[in-house]
C-alpha positions in Angstrom: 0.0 0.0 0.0 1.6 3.4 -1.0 1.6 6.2 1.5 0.3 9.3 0.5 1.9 12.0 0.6 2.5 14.7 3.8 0.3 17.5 3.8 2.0 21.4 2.2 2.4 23.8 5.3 2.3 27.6 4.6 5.2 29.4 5.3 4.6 31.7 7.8 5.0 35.2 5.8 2.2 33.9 2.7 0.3 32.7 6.0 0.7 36.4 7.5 0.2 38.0 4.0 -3.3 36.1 3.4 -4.3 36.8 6.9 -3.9 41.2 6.3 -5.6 40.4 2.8 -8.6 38.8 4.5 -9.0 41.1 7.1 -8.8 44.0 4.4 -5.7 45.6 6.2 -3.7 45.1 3.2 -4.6 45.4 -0.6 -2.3 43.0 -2.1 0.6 43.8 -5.1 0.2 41.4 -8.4 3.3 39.9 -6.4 1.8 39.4 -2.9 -1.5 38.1 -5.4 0.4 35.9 -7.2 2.5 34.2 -4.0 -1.1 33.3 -2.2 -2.3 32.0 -5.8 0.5 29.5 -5.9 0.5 28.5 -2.1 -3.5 27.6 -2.6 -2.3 25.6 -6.3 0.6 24.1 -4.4 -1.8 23.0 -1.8 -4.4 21.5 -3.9 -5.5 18.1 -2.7 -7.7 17.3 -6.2 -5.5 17.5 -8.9 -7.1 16.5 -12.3 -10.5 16.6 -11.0 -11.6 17.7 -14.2 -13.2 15.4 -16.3 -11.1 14.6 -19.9 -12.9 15.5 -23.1 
């Protein structure tokens, strides 16, 4: 049986940097957009979920 694997922390400055966006403290750059985008991607349990054509 193969082991799945370990779950994808967030470091602590995207975790930070979500948390001001969310509480609408901070209006995120393209940069500080584009760093949550790929921590959420990188995160993403359901890869390929969509269905093929």
């Amino acid at each position: 049986m193969a082991k799945s694997a370990p779950p994808r922390q967030t470091s602590s400055k995207v975790s930070t940097l979500a948390s001001k966006v969310l509480s609408g403290t901070l209006k995120p750059t393209l940069a500080q957009s584009k760093a949550l985008a790929a921590s959420a991607l990188g995160q993403d349990q359901t890869k390929g979920q969509r269905p093929k054509r």
